[in-house]
N, C-alpha and C positions, 0 to 999 in steps of 0.2 A: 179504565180509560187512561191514556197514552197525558203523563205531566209536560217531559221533556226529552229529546230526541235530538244527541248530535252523533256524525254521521262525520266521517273523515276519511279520504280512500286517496293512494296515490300510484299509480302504473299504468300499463298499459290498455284497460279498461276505459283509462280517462285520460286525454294528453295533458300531462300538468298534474296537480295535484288537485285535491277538493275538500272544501267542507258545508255541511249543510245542517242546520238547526231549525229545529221545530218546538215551538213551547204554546201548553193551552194554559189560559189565562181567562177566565172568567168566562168557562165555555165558548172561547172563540179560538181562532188555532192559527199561530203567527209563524213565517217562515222564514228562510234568509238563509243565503248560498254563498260564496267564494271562495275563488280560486286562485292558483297558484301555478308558474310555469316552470318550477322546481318540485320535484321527486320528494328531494330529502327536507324541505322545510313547509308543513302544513298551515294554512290560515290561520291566524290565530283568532281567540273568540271573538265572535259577532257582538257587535256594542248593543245593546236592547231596545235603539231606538231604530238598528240596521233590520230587526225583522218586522216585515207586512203584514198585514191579517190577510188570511188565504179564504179567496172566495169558495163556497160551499164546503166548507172547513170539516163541518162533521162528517158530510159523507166521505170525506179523504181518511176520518179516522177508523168509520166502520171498516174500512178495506185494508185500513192497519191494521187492525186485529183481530180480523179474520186470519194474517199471517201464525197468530199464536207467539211471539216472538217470545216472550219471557217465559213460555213453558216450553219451548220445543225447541230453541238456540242453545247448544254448548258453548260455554265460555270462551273455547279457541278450537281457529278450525287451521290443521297445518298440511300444504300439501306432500303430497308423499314422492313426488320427484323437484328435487330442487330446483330443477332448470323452469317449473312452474309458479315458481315462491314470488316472482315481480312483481305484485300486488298486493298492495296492503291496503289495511280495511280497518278499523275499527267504530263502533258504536256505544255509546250510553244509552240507557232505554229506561226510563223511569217512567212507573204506572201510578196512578195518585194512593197514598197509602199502603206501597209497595216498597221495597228493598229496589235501590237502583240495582240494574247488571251491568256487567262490562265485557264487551266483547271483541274477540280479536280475529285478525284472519291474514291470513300468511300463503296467498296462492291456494286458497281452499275456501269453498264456501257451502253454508248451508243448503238443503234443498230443497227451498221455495225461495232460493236468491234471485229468481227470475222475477218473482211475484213481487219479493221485496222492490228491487231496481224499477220496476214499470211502476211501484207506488210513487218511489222517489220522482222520478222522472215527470210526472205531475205536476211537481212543483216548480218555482217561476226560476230559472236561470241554471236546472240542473239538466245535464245529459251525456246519462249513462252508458257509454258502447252496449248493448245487450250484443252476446253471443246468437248468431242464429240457428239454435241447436232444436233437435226431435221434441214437438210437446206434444207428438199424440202420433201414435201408428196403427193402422191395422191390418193384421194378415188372416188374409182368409183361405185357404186350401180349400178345392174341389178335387177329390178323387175317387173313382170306381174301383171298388173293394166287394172282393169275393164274401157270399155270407153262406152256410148249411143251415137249415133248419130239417131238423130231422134229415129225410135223407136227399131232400133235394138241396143242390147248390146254382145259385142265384148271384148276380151282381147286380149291386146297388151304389147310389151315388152318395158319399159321405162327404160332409161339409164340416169343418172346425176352423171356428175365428178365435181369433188371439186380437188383442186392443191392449196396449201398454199406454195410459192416459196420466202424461205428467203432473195438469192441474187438478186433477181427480186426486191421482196419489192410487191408482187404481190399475190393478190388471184383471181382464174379462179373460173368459174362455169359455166360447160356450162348442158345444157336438152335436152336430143332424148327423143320424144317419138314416135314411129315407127308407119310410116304415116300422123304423122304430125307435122313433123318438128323440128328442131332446136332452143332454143336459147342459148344465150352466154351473159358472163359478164362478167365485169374484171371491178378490184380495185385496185387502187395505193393505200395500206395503209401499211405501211412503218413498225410504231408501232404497228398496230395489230397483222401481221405478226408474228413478233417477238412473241408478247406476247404468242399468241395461239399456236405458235410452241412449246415453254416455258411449258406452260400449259398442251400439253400433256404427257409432260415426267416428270410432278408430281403425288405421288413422288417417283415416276419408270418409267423407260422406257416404253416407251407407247406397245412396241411388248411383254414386258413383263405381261403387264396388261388384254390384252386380254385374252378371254376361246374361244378357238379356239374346237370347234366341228366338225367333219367328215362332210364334203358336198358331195353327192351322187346325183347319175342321178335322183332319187327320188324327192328330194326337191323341194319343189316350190315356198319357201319361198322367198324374198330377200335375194339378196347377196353383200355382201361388198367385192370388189377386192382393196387393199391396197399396194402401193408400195411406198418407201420412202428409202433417204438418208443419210448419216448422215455426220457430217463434213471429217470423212478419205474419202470418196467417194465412200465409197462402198454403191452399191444399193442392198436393201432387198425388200421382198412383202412375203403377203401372201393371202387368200381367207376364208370369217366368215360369219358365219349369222349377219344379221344386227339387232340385237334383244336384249333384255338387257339379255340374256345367254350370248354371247360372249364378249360384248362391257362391259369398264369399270364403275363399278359403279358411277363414278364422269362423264359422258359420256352426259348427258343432261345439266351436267353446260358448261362446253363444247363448245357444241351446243345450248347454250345460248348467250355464251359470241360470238360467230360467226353469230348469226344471229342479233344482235346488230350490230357487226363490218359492216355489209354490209346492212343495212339499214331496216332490216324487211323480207329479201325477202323468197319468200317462195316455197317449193317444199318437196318430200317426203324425201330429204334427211334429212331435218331440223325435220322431223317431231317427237314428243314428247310423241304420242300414244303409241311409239314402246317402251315404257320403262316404264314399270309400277310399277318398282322397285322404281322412283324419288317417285312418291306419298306415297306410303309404306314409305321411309325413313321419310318423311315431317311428317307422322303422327307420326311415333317411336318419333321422335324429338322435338311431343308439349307434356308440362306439362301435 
């Protein structure tokens, strides 16, 4: 259980600078914010009579630590292009009869910073910009695929849904193909998650990136049915050919970095034929 908790962040996340402290004290859990309208000089410590007791205090902590902070936080998170580093971050996190941690953050952050920030944000006088980035997508392909069994050949309708689920920390994939059968998969991959969510909303929003073309009872191409979330909670979708017309030009790196994430596995969703715009580019791109 969480002793004490300061929290000090200064950039463009927050205008101004910020600090916020949190201390439990006789199983009750006291809080206390201030800010700053300078970058380079942070609050200095809250005097002990400046933090409140927070109403329903325990339940605020089960939802800390559900985050895992002290086993799942590296010491320092630094971003890897500098023109991203305007934001600084640091935290103390002391659990009772634990080694305090100390942690830093330089334009990078962990990946349940979203979970962390909406904890924060609960509390009386803080507010956090949250980014309104991907916490949940799902794509679902329908398409009719030739099948032989023995010597007749038949068409059937194969379905494969992909789900990249931020707060899960989870990617689904499961395969119909009509007649015969199901599978299913799931991954606990925590960072890939994150990353590929990341990834598709460079460096636009991924709904923005799309060339959405008219689908008609006609078609018989594959179809991409796409619905997804974003951090306000509102849910979107739409429906595209799954083809390099619609899908974004950076769409088989993509689909590289995902089929890596999950070990190789293979099915028409992954497939690379569908895009012949990659090869094109590769060649524009040798000397």
């Amino acid at each position: 259980m969480l002793e004490q908790l300061i929290f000090t962040m200064g950039g463009p996340l927050r205008a101004g600078s910020l600090r916020v402290e949190v201390a439990v004290r006789e199983r009750k859990v006291y809080v206390g914010a201030a800010r700053a309208d300078s970058l380079e000089e942070l609050p200095q410590e809250l005097a002990p009579d400046a933090l409140v007791e927070l109403p329903n205090g325990r339940r605020w902590l089960r939802k800390l630590d559900k985050l895992a902070i002290a086993q799942r936080w590296r010491s320092r998170f630094t971003a890897s292009e500098p023109l991203s580093a305007d934001t600084r971050w640091q935290l103390f996190y002391k659990e009772q009869g634990k080694n305090a941690r100390h942690i830093i953050g330089l334009g990078a952050f962990p990946e349940n910073w979203t979970s962390f920030v909406d904890c924060l944000n609960e509390l009386p006088d803080v507010a956090i910009q949250q980014q309104n980035h991907l916490e949940y997508i799902r794509f679902l392909l329908v398409e009719k695929v030739p099948v032989i069994t023995g010597r007749k050949r038949t068409v059937v309708e194969l379905r494969e849904k992909l789900v990249l689920d931020r707060r899960k920390r989870m990617i689904l994939y499961n395969r119909h193909k009509e007649d015969f059968g199901t599978e299913r998969h799931a991954y606990d991959l925590p960072k890939a998650v994150s990353n590929l969510l990341d990834a598709l909303d460079k460096p636009a929003a991924f709904e923005q990136r799309l060339h959405v073309r008219c689908i008609d009872g006609s078609d018989t191409g594959a179809r991409l049915i796409v619905r997804w979330q974003r951090h306000d909670r509102l849910e979107a979708g739409l429906t595209c050919h799954y083809d390099a017309q619609d899908m974004p030009a950076d769409w088989p790196l993509f689909l590289r970095m995902l089929h890596e994430a999950m070990g190789g596995i293979r099915g028409r969703f992954f497939a690379l034929d569908r895009f012949p715009f990659e090869s094109a580019a590769q060649a524009s791109a040798q000397p």
